[in-house]
C-alpha positions in Angstrom: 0.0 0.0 0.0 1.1 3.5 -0.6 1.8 5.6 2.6 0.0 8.9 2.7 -3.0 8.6 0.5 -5.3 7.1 2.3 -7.9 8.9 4.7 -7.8 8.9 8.9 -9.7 6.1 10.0 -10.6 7.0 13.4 -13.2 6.5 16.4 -16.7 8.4 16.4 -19.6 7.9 18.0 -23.0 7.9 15.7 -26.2 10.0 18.2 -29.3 8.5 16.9 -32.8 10.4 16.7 -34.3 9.1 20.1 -31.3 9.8 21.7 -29.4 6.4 21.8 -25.3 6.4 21.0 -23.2 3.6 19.5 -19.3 4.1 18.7 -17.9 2.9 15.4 -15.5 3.5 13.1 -15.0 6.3 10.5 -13.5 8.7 7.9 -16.3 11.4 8.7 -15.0 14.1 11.1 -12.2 14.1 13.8 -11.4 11.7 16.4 -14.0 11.1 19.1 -16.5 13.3 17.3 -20.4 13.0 17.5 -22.1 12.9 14.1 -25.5 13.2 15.1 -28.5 11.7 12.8 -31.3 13.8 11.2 -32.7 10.6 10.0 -32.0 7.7 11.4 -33.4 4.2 10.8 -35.5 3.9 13.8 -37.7 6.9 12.3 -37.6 6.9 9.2 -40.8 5.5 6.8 -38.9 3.5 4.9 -37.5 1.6 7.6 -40.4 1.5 10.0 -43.3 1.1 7.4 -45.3 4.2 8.3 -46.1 7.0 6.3 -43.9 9.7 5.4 -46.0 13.4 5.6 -46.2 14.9 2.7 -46.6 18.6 2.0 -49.8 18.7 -0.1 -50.7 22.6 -0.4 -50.4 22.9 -4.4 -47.8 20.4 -4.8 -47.6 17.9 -7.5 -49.7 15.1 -4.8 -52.0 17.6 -4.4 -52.3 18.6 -8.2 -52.5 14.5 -9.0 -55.7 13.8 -6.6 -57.1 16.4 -7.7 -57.1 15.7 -11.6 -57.9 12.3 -10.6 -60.3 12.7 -7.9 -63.7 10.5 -9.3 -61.2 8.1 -11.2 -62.2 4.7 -10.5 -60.3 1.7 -11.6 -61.8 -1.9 -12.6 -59.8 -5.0 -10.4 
């Protein structure tokens, strides 16, 4: 391997959403820092099977059930 070239691979801890911690290792940041989790996979839909909230004032969700409002499809 070449010497030099390759990034720090160091120690940081990971805070979750709900407040839980686990340490593991990383390039991200400096040694012993805290990334801390907008989204983690405790609370996000795609994870946990629930719905994600959607902004529907005029958006493109909003402009869809509209247009189709009375559409009824045949099983």
């Amino acid at each position: 391997m070449k010497k030099n070239i390759h990034p720090d691979y160091h120690d940081i801890t990971v805070l979750m959403t709900d407040g839980s911690s686990f340490k593991t290792r990383s390039t991200w940041g400096k040694k012993d820092e805290t990334l801390k989790l907008d989204i983690d996979p405790k609370t996000h839909p795609a994870w946990t099977g629930g719905k994600s909230s959607l902004n529907e004032s005029e958006g493109q969700v909003a402009r869809f059930q509209k247009r189709f409002k009375g559409l009824k499809l045949k099983k």
